[in-house]
C-alpha positions as CSV (number, residue, x, y, z in Angstrom):
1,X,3.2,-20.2,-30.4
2,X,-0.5,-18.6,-29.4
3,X,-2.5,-20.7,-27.4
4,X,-5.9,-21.3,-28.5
5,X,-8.7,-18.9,-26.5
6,X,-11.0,-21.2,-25.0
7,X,-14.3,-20.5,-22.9
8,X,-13.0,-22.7,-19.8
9,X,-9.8,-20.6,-20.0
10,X,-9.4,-19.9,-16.2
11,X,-10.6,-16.9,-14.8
12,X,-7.7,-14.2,-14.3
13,X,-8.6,-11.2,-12.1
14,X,-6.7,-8.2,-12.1
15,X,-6.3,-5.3,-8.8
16,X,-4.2,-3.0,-8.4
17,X,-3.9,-1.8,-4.6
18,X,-5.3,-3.2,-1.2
19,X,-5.5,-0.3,1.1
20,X,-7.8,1.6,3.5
21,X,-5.9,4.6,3.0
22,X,-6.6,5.4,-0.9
23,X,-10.3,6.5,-2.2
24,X,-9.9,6.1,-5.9
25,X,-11.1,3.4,-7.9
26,X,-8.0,1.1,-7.9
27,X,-7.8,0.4,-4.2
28,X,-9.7,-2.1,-2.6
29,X,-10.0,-2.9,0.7
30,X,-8.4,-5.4,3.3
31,X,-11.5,-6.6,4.1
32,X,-13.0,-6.7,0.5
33,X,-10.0,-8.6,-0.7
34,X,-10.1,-10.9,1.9
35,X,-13.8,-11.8,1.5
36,X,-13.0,-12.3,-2.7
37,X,-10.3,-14.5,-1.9
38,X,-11.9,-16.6,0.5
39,X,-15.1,-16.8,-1.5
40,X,-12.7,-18.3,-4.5
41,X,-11.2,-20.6,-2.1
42,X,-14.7,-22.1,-0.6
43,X,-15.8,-22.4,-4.1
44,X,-12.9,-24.4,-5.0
45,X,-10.6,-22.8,-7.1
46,X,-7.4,-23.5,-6.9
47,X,-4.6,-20.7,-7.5
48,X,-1.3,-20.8,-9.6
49,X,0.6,-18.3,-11.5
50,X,0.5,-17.1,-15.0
51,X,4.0,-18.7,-16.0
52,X,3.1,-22.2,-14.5
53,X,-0.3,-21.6,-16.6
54,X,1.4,-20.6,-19.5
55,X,4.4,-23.2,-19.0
56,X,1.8,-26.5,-19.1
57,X,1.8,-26.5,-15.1
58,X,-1.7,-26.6,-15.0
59,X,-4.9,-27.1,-17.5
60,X,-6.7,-24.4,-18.5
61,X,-9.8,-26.8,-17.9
62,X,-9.1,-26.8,-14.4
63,X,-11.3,-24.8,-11.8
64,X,-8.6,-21.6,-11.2
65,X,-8.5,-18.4,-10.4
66,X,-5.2,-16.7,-11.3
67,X,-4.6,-13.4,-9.3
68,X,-2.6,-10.3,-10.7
69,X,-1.6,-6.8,-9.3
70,X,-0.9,-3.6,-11.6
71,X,1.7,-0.9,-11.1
72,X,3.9,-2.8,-8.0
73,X,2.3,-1.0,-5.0
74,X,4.1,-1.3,-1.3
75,X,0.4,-2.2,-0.3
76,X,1.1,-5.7,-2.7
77,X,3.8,-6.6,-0.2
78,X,2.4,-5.9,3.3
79,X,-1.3,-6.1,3.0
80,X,-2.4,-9.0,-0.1
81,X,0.6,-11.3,0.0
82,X,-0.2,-12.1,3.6
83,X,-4.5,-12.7,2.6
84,X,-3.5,-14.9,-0.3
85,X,-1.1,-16.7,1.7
86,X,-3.4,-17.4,4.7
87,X,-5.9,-19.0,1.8
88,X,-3.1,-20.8,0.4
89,X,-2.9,-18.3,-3.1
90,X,-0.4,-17.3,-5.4
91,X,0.0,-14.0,-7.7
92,X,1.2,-12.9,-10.1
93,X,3.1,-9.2,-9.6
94,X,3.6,-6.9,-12.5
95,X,5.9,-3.9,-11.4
96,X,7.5,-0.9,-13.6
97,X,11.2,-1.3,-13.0
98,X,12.7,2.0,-13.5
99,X,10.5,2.8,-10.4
100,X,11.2,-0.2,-8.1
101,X,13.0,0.7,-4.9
102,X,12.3,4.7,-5.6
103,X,10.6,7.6,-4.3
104,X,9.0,8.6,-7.6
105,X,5.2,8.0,-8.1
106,X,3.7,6.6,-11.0
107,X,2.4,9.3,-13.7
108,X,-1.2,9.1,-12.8
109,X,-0.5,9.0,-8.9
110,X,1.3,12.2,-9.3
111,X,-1.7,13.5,-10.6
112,X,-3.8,12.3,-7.3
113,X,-1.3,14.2,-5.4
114,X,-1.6,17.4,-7.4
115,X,-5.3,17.0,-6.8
116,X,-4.8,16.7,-3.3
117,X,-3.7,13.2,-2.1
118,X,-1.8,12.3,0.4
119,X,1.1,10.8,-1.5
120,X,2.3,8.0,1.1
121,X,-0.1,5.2,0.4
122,X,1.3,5.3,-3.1
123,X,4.4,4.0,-2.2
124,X,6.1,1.4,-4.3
125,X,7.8,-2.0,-3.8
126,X,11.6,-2.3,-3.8
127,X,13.7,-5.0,-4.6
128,X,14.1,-7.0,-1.0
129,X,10.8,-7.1,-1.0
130,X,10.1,-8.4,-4.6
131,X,12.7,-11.0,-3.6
132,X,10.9,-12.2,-0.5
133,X,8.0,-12.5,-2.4
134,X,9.7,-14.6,-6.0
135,X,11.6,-16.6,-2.7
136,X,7.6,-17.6,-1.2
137,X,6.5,-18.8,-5.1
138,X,5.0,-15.9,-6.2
139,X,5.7,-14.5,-9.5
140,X,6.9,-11.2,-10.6
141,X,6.0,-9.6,-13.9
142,X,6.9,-6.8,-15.9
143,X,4.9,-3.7,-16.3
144,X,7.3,-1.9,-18.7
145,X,10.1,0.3,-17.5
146,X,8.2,3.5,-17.2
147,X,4.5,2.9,-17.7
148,X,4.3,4.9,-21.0
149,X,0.5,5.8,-22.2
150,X,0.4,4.1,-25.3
151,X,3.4,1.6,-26.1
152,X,1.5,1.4,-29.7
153,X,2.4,5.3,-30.1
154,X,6.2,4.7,-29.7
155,X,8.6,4.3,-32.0
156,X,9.5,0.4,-32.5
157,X,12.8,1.2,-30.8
158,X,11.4,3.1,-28.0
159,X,9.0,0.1,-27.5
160,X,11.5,-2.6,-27.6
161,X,12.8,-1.0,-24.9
162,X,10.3,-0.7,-22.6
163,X,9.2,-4.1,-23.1
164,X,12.5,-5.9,-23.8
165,X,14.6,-4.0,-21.3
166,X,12.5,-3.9,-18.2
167,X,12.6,-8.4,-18.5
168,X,16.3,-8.0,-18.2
169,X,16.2,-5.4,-15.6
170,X,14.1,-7.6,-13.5
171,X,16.5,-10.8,-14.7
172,X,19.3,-9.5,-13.2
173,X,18.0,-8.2,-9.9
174,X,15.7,-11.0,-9.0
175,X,18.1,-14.3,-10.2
176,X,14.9,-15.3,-11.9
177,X,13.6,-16.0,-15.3
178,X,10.4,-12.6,-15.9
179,X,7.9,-14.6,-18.4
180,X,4.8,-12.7,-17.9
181,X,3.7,-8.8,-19.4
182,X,1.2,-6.6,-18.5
183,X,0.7,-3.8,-21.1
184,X,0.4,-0.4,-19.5
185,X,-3.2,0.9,-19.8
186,X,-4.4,-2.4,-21.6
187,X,-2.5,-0.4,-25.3
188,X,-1.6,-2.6,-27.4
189,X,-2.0,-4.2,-31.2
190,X,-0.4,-7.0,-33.1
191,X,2.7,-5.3,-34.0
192,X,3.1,-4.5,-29.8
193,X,2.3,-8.4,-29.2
194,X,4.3,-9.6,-31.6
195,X,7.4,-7.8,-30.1
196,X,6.3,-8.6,-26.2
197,X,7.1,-12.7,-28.0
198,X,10.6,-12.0,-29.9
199,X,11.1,-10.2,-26.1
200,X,11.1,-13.9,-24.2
201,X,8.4,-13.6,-22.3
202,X,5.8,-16.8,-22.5
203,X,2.4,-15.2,-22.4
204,X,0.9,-11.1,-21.7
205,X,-2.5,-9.9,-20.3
206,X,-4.4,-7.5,-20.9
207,X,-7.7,-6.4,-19.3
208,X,-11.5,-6.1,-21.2
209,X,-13.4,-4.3,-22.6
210,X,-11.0,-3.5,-25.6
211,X,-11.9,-3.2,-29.3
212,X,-9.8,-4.8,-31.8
213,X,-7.5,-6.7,-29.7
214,X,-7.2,-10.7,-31.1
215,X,-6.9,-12.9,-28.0
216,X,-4.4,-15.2,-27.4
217,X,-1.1,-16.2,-25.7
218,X,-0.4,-12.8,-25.7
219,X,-3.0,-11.3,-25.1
220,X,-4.7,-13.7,-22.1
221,X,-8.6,-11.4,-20.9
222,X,-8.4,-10.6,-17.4
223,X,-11.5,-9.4,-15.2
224,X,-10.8,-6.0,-13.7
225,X,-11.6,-5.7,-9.2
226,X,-12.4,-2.1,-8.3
227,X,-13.2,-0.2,-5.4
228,X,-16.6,0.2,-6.2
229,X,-17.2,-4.0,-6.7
230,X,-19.8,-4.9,-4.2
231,X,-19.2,-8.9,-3.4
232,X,-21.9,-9.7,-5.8
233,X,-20.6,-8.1,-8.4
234,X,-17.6,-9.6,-7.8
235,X,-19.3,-12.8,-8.1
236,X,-20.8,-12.1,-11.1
237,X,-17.5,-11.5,-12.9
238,X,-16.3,-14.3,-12.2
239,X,-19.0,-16.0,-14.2
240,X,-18.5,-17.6,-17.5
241,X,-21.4,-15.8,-19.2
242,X,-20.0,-12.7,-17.9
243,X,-16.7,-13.2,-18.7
244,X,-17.9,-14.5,-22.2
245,X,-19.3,-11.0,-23.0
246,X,-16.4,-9.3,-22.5
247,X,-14.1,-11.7,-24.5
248,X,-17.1,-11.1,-27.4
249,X,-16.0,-7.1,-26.7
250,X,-12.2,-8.4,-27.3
251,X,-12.8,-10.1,-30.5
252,X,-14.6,-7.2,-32.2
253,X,-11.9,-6.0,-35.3
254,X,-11.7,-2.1,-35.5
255,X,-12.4,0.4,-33.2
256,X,-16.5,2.2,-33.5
257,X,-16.6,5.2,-34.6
């Protein structure tokens, strides 16, 4: 079933890290994320998850602001959860399970490194800690198994894998139903959305501006937090007439040439 995409659908920010330690663009700071978060809480909004949204828990006419992290960064676990939990906020976590509880980093992090990054604040969660956070009512995603650049480049088998597979992975090690995708690097089309469904999980995100993508259940627009967001602009995104030009980006057919 595909929900239908409504301009009082709630707001739905995405991050990635929260650390002082990291310079790119996906890191935001303690302080910056505590200031966002407590802004949303003075102006009301009230937090929930993406699979109570998605499971009728709450109206999308309501005043919320759903929070979700990228990529399952150690950072999620000791530094955000405790800020949204001193404001009384959920999130929504969406990890890469071949890599939880390991040593490796994440394809683009390597890259950092190569370029000359210290390589420990890119540390990833492991599975005590995803537990502790499912146990305190936050909710844990999947990312695909392995992050792969473009799932609409693999073979349907291949794909199927990364999206079907990494929900049981999940399954088994957290004891708890996995309803919510994130697709790597925003790549998708209707062929990859219609398998992230026949998969299980209730709803997907993805984050604007993308060209050609129909919105929907499974493909729910989320507004992107960067380093680089002062708090005004943070503001700004999460304004309806901001947020309604992006979703005019998303509903574009066809790429431009």
């Amino acid at each position: 079933m595909t929900l239908p995409v409504r301009r009082d659908w709630p707001l739905i920010l995405a991050y990635h890290s929260v650390s002082d330690r990291r310079r790119d663009s996906l890191a935001v700071s303690p302080a910056a994320f505590e200031r966002q978060i407590a802004w949303l809480a003075r102006r009301g909004y009230r937090s929930t998850t993406l699979a109570a949204l998605c499971a009728g828990a709450a109206s999308p006419a309501e005043r919320l602001a759903i929070v979700t992290f990228d990529d399952g960064y150690e950072d999620n676990y000791r530094l955000a959860v405790p800020i949204l939990e001193r404001h009384s906020f959920r999130a929504t976590f969406f990890v890469v399970s071949d890599y939880v509880g390991s040593d490796r980093l994440l394809p683009a992090d390597r890259r950092r490194v190569a370029d000359g990054a210290d390589p420990s604040p890119y540390g990833l969660l492991d599975w005590e800690q995803l537990r502790k956070m499912a146990a305190s009512g936050f909710e844990i995603g999947s990312h695909s198994c392995t992050h792969p650049p473009a799932l609409r480049a693999l073979p349907r088998e291949r794909c199927w894998e990364e999206v079907a597979r990494s929900r049981a992975d999940l399954e088994r090690q957290l004891g708890r139903p996995v309803l919510s995708f994130c697709y790597p690097r925003g790549d998708l089309d209707e062929a990859v959305a219609r398998l992230v469904e026949e998969a299980g999980y209730a709803c997907a995100v993805v984050t604007p501006p993308r060209w050609g993508i129909p919105l929907g259940r499974f493909a729910l627009r989320r507004m992107g937090v960067y380093r680089s967001n002062s708090q005004l602009a943070f503001r700004l995104k999460t304004t309806a007439l901001v947020r309604r030009h992006f979703e005019s980006l998303q509903r574009l057919r066809g790429r431009p040439r």
